[in-house]
Each structure stands twice: as structure tokens, then as C-alpha cells.
N, C-alpha and C positions, 0 to 999 in steps of 0.2 A: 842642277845649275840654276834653273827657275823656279823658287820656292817662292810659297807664297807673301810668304812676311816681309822677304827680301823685296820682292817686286812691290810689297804696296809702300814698305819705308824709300823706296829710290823715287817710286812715286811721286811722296809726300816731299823729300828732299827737292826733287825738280822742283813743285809747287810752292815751294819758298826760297828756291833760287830767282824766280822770275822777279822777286823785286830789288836786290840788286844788280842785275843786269838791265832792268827799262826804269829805276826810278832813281838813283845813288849821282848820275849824271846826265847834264841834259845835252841831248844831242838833238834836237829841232833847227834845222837850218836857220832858224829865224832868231833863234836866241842866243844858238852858238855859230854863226856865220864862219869864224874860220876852224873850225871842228879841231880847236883846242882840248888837251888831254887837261883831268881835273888836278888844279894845284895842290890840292891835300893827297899825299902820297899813300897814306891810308887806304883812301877812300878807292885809288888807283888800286892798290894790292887785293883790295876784297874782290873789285870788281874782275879783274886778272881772271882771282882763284877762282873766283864763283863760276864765271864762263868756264875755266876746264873744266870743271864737275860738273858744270851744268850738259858739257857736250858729251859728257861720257856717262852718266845717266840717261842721258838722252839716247845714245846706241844701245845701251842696257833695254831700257823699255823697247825700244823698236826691236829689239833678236827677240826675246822673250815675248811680244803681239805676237812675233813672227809662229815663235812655236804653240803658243796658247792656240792660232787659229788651227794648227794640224789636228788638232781633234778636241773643237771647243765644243760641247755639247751640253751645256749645266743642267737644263730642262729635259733629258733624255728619258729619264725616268715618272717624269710628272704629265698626265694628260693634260688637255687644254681645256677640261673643265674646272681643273682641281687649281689649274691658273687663273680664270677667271674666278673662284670663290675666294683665292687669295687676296687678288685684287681689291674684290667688293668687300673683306672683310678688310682694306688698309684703306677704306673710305674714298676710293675711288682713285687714290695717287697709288695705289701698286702696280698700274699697269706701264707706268714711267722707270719703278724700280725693277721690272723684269725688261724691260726693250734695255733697260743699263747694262742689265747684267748677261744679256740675249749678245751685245753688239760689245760688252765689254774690249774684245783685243782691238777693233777695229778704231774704236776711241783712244788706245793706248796707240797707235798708229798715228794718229791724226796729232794726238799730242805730242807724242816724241817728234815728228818731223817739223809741228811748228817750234819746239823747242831747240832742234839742230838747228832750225836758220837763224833763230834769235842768239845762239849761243853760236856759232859762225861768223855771224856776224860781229859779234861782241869780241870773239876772238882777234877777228881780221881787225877791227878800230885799235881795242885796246893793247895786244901785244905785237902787233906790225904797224904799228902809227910811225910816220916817218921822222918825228921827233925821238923817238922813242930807240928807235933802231939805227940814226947816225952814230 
């Protein structure tokens, strides 16, 4: 159910849903004062669609953290000296790429849930806006 391809293309998908749900429309209290939906219909329809996928990748990654943590162990096999020669042999930035890969599900956590509230959010404005729904 959690392969790996799968998990890193829904990923990638989230990370390029993020700009049309915070950039396509502006919603700043200061710019949009009565939190008008966007007159190009278009632009409406993408944003829509983009929040449901973006909320349902967003569950995606969060089940799939969830099971990657029941037995993440990627370093299991490798001592912690043979970490540090990798390190000093990727010039000093390898030790950024093993704490990535060390805390991997726990960052797949933190981004899927900031991703649910942007996409909840986006939900609630754009498909229950009360123009929208008389």
C-alpha cells in the first residue's frame, strides 16, 4: 500500500499543489477586505480541485509517516563510524543528509499536517463560501 515511488510522487504532487492554493488568490484581509471569491471562474475551478488533492495527499502522507515510523530503522546496518566517513567524504554537508534521512517520517508528519490545515482551510473559503453555496 506504501511503496516507495508512490510516497515520493504524492510527495512531489503536494509540493506543487502548495502554489495554487496560497498564490492563485489573494486573501489578506487588507487587500481582499470582504473575502470575495476570484471572478475568473477558472481560476476558482483549479483552486477547488487543487485543495481536494491537495487534502487527500495530505492523509496519504500522514498514514504512510504513520507506518514508515513502526519500524524506520535505515542506518540499522551501518555503524556510526562508517556514518561519519560518509559524512567527511560528502564534504562536511553529509551529516544534514543522514539527520534527513534518520527523522525522514517525522518531517513527512509535520508536512502533511501543515498541508491539511492549508488544504482545510482552502476547502472551508473556497467550496463553502457563502456566496457560493446560496
Amino acid at each position: 500500500m506504501f511503496e516507495t515511488k508512490l510516497i515520493f510522487s504524492i510527495v512531489i504532487i503536494s509540493f506543487l499543489l502548495v502554489y495554487p492554493l496560497t498564490q492563485l488568490h489573494e486573501t489578506s484581509r487588507f487587500k481582499n477586505p470582504n473575502k470575495k471569491l476570484p471572478q475568473n471562474k477558472l481560476v476558482l475551478l483549479i483552486i477547488r480541485i487543487a485543495s481536494v488533492v491537495s487534502f487527500i495527499c495530505s492523509i496519504y502522507i500522514l498514514l504512510a509517516a504513520i507506518f514508515l515510523i513502526s519500524g524506520w530503522e535505515p542506518f540499522s546496518s551501518t555503524s556510526s563510524s562508517d556514518l561519519g566517513i560518509k559524512s567527511l567524504q560528502m564534504k562536511g554537508k553529509g551529516w544534514i543528509v543522514i539527520l534527513v534521512i534518520k527523522f525522514l517520517p517525522y518531517l513527512m508528519i509535520v508536512w502533511s499536517l501543515l498541508n491539511l490545515f492549508t488544504s482545510t482551510m482552502s476547502i472551508g473559503f473556497y467550496l463553502f463560501h457563502k456566496s457560493w453555496t446560496k
